[in-house]
Structures are given as C-alpha cells and as structure tokens.
N, C-alpha and C positions, 0 to 999 in steps of 0.2 A: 611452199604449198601446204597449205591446211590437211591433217591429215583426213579428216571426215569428207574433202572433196574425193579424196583417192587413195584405193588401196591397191598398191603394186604386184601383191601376195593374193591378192581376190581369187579363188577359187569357187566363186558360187553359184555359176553355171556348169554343171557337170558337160554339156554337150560342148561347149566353148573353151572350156579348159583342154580338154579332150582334144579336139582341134588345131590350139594353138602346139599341144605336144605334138602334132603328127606334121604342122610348119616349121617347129624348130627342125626338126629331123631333116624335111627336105629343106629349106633355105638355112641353113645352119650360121651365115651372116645378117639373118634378121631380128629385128627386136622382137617380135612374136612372142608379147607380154601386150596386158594390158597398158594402152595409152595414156598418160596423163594429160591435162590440160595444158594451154600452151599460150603464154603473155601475160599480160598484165593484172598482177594479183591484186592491184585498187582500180580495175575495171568496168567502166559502168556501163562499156556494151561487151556484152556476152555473147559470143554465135555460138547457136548449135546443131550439130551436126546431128549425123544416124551412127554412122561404127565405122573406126580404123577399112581403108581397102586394104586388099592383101599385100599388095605391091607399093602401096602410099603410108601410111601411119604404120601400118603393122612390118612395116620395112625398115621405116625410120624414125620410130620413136615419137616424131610429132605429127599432131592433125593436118590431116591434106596437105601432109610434104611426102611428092615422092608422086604422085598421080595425077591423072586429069583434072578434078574437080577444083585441085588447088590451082592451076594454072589462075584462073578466074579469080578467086576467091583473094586472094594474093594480089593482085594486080589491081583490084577493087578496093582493097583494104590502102593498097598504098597513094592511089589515088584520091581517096578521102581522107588522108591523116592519120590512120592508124596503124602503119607496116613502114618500116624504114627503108623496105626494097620492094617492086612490084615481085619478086621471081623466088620461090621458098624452094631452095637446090638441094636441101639436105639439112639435118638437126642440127650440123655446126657451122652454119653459111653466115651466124651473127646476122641476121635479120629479127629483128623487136617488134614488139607492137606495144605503142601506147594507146591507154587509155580502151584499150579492148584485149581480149581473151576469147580462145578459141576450144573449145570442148564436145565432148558425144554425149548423146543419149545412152550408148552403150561403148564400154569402156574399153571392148575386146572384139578381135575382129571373127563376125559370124560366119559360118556357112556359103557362099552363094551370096556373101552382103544381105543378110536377111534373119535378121535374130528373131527368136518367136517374142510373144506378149510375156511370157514368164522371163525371158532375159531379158526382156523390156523391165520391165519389171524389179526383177532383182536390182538393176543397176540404178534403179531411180531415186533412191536414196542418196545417192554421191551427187546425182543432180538436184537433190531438195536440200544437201547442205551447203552445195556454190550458189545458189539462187539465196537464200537465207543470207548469204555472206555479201551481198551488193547492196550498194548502198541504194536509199530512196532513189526515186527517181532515175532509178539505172533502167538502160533499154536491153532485154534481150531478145535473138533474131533467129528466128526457128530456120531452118534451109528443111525446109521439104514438109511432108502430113505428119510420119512418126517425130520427127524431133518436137512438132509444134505439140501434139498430142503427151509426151513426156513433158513436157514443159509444163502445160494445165493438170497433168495429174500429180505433180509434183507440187502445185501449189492446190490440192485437193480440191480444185474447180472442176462443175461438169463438163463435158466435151461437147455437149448439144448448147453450152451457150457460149460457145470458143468455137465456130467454124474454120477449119484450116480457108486461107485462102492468099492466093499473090498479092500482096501491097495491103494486105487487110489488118489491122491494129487490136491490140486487145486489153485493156487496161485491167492489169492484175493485183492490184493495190500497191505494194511498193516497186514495183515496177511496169514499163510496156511491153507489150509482148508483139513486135510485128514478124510476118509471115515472109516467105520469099520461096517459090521454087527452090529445089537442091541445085547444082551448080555440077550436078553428073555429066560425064561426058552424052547419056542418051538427052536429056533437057538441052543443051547448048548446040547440037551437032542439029537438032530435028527443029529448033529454035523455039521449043517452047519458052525456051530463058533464053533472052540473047543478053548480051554486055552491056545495054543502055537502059533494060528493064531491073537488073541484077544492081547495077549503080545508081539508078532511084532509091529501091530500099535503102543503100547506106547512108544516100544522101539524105534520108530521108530520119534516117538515124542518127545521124549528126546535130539534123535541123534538132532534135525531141532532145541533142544534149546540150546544146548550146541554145538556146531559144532568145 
C-alpha cells in the first residue's frame, strides 16, 4: 500500500480522533483506527464508499466487512469477477479481489455515520492520491451522493457539472466515474436499490473494462 493513499497515525480530525478513543474504550476488541483500503493494488475498478460502520469496518479492519451493506456489496463483486467469495466473514476469511479495490471517502469512522464537509474534506487528499495512482482508463464507482461528490472534488471538477445520480456516468479524463445508490441496509430494505439494479452498475463496470 502506497503510503500517500493511507495514513494509519491520521489524526487530522480532532472530532473523529476523539471518537475513535471513546470506541476503543468501549469495544476494546475493535480495530477503531482508521481503515485502509482493501484489494487489489493494480486495480482499475475502484469503489467508493462514505466511512468505516461502527460495527463493520471499524470492527474489522476492512471495508464493509462486518455489516449490512457488505452483505450485497460482496455477493455482487463476486458475481461479477472481482471477489473470490460472495460472503466477506471477517479480515482473515482469505477472500481477494481482483482486479478491483475497495476504499472510503472518509478513512475513519464518524459520528452517527455522518462526517461533516471539513472531515470530508481533510481526508480527500488520500483519495486524490489513489485516484492519481490508476491507470488510464480505470473505472471508479461512487456508492451513494457524498462518495460521488469526493470523488469530483478530488479531481478538482465542479459538482454542478457531475450530477450524483443511479446508473449515471461521468467521464473524468483518466478515468469513469459511474454512480450507484449506497448498498445501506435503509436503500435495500425500502428497495430503493434492490440486487438486480446494484448488479447492473457492476455489470456495467465490467462492460467499460473489458469492451
């Protein structure tokens, strides 16, 4: 892992730092550290997420291992070719992904899942040096409005000409940027994202790397 993608020692949210000390305290078996990225380091699809859950990432070390959201997320990925297992059980289950990597907007887990614009912010630099580090023609897949929105400001584009939207595309010079619903248990339960809308995007991700 490059170290400009991730700084494990990050301290540069005081409210968030703050935070993760008062999870260590009560789950004292949690990784309650900033998350790193997780797959494949010559990855030319890149998902990104919003921030570690409490009881998911900030539990176990990896993205959407450990909570709802990865249930889906997971099952999709290996469905399409990029996860060696549909079922992510834990940081040492030896599940891979090729050819894709899994990463946040924000590298630590917030509040209520809900980081302000200044920890948006602060961390977006870690994501404008793993975006930098793909090669041409790589695709990456925003899950929800803030991940898509970190995404365009990290490649200094305005957001008025980058509308967040489901199945929506965005050609960012060296790479695409497509859109998808988050993969939260409120989006799958209420069906705003069901399973065969969420498996379009990939598929759809696929098609843009193989053509």
């Amino acid at each position: 892992m490059k170290p400009a993608w991730f700084d494990p020692d990050c301290r540069a949210c005081p409210r968030l730092a703050a935070f993760l000390e008062e999870v260590r305290a009560d789950h004292p078996g949690y990784h309650a550290r900033p998350v790193p990225p997780f797959g494949d380091p010559a990855a030319r699809l890149l998902v990104v997420g919003l921030a570690p859950g409490m009881h998911g990432a900030n539990a176990t070390g990896r993205p959407f291992t450990g909570d709802h959201a990865g249930i889906l997320l997971y099952a999709t990925l290996h469905e399409t070719g990029f996860a060696s297992a549909p079922v992510s059980a834990h940081a040492g289950d030896g599940l891979r992904l090729t050819g894709c990597r899994i990463t946040n907007a924000v590298k630590c887990l917030p509040p209520q899942n809900r980081p302000t614009g200044a920890e948006i912010s602060n961390c977006n630099g870690f994501l404008q040096a793993e975006l930098r580090s793909l090669e041409e023609g790589s695709v990456v897949l925003a899950l929800g409005s803030i991940a898509h929105r970190a995404v365009v400001s990290a490649t200094g584009r305005r957001q008025v000409d980058h509308p967040f939207g489901h199945g929506k595309e965005h050609d960012l010079g060296a790479f695409r940027l497509l859109d998808s619903y988050h993969c939260s248990r409120y989006n799958t339960q209420t069906r705003r994202l069901t399973a065969e809308m969420f498996l379009a995007v990939f598929r759809r991700a696929r098609d843009l790397l193989e053509p």
